[in-house]
C-alpha positions in Angstrom: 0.0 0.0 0.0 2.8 2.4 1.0 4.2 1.5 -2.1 1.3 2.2 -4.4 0.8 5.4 -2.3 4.0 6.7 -3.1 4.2 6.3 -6.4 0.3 8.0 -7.2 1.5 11.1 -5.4 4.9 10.7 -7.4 2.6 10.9 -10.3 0.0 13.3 -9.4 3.0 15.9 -8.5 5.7 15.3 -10.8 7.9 15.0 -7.4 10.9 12.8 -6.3 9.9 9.8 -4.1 12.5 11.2 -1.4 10.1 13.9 -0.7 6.8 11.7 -0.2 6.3 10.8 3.8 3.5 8.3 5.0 2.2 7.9 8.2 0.0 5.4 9.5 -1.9 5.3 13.0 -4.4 2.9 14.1 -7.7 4.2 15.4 -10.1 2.0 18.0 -13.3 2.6 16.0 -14.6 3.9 19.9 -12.7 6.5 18.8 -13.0 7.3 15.1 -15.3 10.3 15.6 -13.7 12.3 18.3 -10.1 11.7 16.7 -10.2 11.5 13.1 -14.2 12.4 12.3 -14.7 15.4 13.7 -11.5 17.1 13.4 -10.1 15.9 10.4 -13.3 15.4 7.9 -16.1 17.9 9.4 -13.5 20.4 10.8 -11.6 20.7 7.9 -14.3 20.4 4.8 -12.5 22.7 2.9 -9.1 21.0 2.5 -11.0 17.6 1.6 -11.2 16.9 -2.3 -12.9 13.4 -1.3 -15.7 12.9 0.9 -16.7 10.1 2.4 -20.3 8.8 1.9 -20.8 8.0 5.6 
């Protein structure tokens, strides 16, 4: 996945694959809305270019 990642923003952005970072961090699902919901996908609406359909 890390791969694949990596080389779609490569791709999308014309950049060097030095430059590209991925972090992952699992999330109980307890805990989805308070620390990745809320913040991250309603706080931040205008940043998103994909929306989830939940």
């Amino acid at each position: 996945m890390v791969e694949e990642l990596t080389a779609a923003v490569q791709k999308a952005f014309g950049c060097d694959e030095g430059v590209v970072s991925i972090a992952l961090e699992p999330v109980a699902e307890a805990d989805w809305n308070e620390r990745v919901y809320a913040p991250e996908i309603e706080g931040r609406k205008d940043l998103l270019r994909k929306t989830p359909n939940y």
